[in-house]
C-alpha positions, 0 to 999 in steps of 0.5 A, spaced: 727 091 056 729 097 061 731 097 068 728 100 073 731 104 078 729 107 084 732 114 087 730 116 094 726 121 094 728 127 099 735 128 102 739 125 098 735 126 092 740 132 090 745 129 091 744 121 088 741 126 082 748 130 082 752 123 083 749 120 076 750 126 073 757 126 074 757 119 071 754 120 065 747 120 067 743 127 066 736 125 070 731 130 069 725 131 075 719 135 075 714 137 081 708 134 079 712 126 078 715 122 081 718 118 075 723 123 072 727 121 066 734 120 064 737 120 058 739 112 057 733 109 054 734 103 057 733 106 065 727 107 067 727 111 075 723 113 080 722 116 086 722 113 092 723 115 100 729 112 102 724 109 108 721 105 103 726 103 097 727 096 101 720 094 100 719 096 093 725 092 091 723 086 095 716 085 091 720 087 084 716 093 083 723 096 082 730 093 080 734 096 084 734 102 089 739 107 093 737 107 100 740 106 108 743 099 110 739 101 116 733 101 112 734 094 109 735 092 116 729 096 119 724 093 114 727 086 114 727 086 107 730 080 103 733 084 098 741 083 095 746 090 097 751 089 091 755 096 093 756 101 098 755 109 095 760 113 100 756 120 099 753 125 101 755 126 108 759 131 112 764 128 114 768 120 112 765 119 120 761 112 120 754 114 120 750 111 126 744 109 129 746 111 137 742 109 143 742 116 147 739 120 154 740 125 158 748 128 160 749 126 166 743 122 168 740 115 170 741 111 163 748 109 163 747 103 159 742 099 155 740 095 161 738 102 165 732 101 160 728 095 163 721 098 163 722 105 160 720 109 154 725 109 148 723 114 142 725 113 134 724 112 127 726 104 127 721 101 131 724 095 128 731 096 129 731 098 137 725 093 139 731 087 135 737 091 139 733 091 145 731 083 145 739 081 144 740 085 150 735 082 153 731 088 155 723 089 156 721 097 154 717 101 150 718 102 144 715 109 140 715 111 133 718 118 133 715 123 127 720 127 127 725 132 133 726 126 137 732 129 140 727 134 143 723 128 146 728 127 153 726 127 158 720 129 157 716 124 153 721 118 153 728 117 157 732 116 151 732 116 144 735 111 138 737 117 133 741 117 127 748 121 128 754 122 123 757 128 128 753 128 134 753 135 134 745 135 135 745 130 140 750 135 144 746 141 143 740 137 147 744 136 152 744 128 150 749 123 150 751 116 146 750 110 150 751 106 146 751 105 137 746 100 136 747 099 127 753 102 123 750 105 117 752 107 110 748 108 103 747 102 099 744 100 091 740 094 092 737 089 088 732 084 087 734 077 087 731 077 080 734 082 078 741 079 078 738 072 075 737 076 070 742 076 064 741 083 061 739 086 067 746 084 071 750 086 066 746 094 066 746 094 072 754 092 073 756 097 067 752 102 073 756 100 079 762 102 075 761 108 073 758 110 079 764 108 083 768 112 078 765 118 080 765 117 087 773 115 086 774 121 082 771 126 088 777 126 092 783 126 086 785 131 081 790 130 075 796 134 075 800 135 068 807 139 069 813 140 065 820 138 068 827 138 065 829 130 064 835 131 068 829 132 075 825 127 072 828 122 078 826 128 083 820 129 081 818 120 082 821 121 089 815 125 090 810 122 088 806 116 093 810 110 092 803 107 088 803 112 083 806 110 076 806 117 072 805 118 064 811 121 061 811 124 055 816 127 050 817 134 049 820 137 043 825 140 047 829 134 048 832 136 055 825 137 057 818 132 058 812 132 060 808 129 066 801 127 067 799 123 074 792 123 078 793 124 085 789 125 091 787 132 093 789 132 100 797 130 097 797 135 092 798 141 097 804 139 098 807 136 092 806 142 088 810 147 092 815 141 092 815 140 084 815 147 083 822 148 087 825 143 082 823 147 077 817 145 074 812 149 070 806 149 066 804 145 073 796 145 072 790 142 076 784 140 073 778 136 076 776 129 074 769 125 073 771 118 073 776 115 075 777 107 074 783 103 078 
C-alpha cells in the first residue's frame, strides 16, 4: 500500500521540496516527469499546480496534497484540511486576497463595484465575495499581471497580496480583504477513514511540523560555574527547562537548552558576562514540543 502525495508544482515546488528534506524525506524530480521519487517506499508523490490540488484530492486521485486554503475554497472542493504549513513567505504577515483599485479613485468600497469590471485569478471567489455584499459586477479571469490591468481593463482587481508592496508600485490601493489565506495538507475523506493511510499520514505531519518548528530555534550548549547556574536560568524565557550536565570538574556543569533565534542575541552576550564558556550554537532539523 502506498500513500499518494501531491506536491504543488511551480512556486512552491522548492521549497515544499526543501521543507521534506528537512523532515527526513529526500524527493528526487526530474524535467520530463511529473512523479518524482522519495526515498520512502510506501509514499508515491506527484506534481500537481497548487490551483488543481483540491480537485485531484476530492475525486481520490491523490490522498492528500499541499496547496492554498484559497484553492479549497475557490474550487468548492470537499476535501479535509488536517494542518496549516507556515512556509515560504516573506514575512509572518497573513497572506491575503485584497479587493484593490486605483489611489485616490472612485472605488472607495465593495459597494462602488455595482455594474463594474473586476480582474482576477479566483473567478469563484470574488463572484461569492460579491453576492454576500450584494453586489452586480462583472467578473473576468486574469492570466497573469493583473495589477497592471486598472484602470484600464478593469476598475479593480481581487489580487493576492503578503507585503502590498506590488499593489503600491502600481499605484493601487486595498479596499478591502476578501480571504486570509495560508499553505495547508489536505486530504480525501477517504484517506482518514482509512487505518493505514491515517497513521502515514499523522507520522508526516509531525515530522513536517517539526522542521517547520525547528526553522525559528537553535540549541545552545555552554559551560558555566555551578555557582552561576541560578544566573544563567534567570535568563532564559520562563518556559524554558535546561538540561543540566555534570562535568568532571566538579565546580563546573554543563548546560544544553533550545531556543528561538530572535532571544539568542541577547542571552548570549549575557551568559558570557556571567563567565560562560565553550558557548556554542547549532541549527536544528526537528523540533517536537
Amino acid at each position: 500500500m502506498k500513500l499518494r502525495v501531491g506536491i504543488p508544482k511551480g512556486s512552491l515546488q522548492d521549497a515544499t521540496i526543501d521543507l521534506f528534506k528537512n523532515a527526513g524525506y529526500k524527493i528526487t524530480t526530474s524535467s520530463r516527469s511529473y512523479f518524482p521519487s522519495i526515498d520512502d517506499p510506501e509514499i508515491e508523490c506527484m506534481l500537481i499546480r497548487a490551483q488543481e490540488m483540491a480537485r485531484y484530492v476530492e475525486s481520490g486521485i491523490l490522498d492528500v496534497g499541499i496547496t492554498g486554503h484559497d484553492w479549497v475554497v475557490e474550487n468548492g472542493s470537499d476535501v479535509i484540511e488536517l494542518t496549516e504549513l507556515q512556509y515560504a513567505k516573506v514575512t509572518f504577515n497573513k497572506v491575503r486576497w485584497v479587493l484593490a483599485a486605483k489611489q485616490g479613485g472612485e472605488i472607495k468600497s465593495v459597494k462602488d463595484l455595482e455594474g463594474k469590471t473586476i480582474a482576477t485569478e479566483v473567478v469563484n471567489l470574488s463572484k461569492k465575495y460579491l453576492a454576500e455584499n450584494g453586489v452586480s459586477a462583472k467578473v473576468e479571469y486574469s492570466y497573469g499581471a493583473t495589477e497592471v490591468k486598472v484602470p484600464h481593463l478593469a476598475d479593480a482587481i481581487i489580487e493576492i497580496t503578503e507585503t502590498g508592496s506590488s499593489l503600491r508600485a502600481n499605484n493601487l490601493e486595498i479596499i478591502d480583504t476578501v480571504l486570509e489565506t495560508t499553505t495547508v495538507l489536505i486530504a480525501n475523506k477517504a484517506t482518514v477513514a482509512d487505518l493505514w493511510k491515517k497513521n502515514k499520514v499523522e507520522r508526516l505531519i509531525m515530522l513536517l511540523q517539526s522542521a517547520l518548528e525547528a526553522r525559528n530555534r537553535v540549541g545552545v550548549m555552554l559551560n558555566i560555574k555551578r555557582e552561576k547556574l541560578d544566573d544563567v536560568i534567570k535568563l532564559l524565557p520562563p518556559t524554558k527547562v535546561p538540561t543540566i550536565s555534570s562535568l568532571m570538574d566538579d565546580d563546573w556543569v554543563d548546560i544544553f537548552v533550545v531556543l528561538r533565534k530572535s532571544v539568542v542575541r541577547d542571552i548570549i552576550p549575557a551568559l558570557k558576562d556571567l563567565g560562560a564558556q565553550g558557548i556554542v550554537e547549532f541549527p536544528l532539523s526537528k523540533f517536537i514540543e
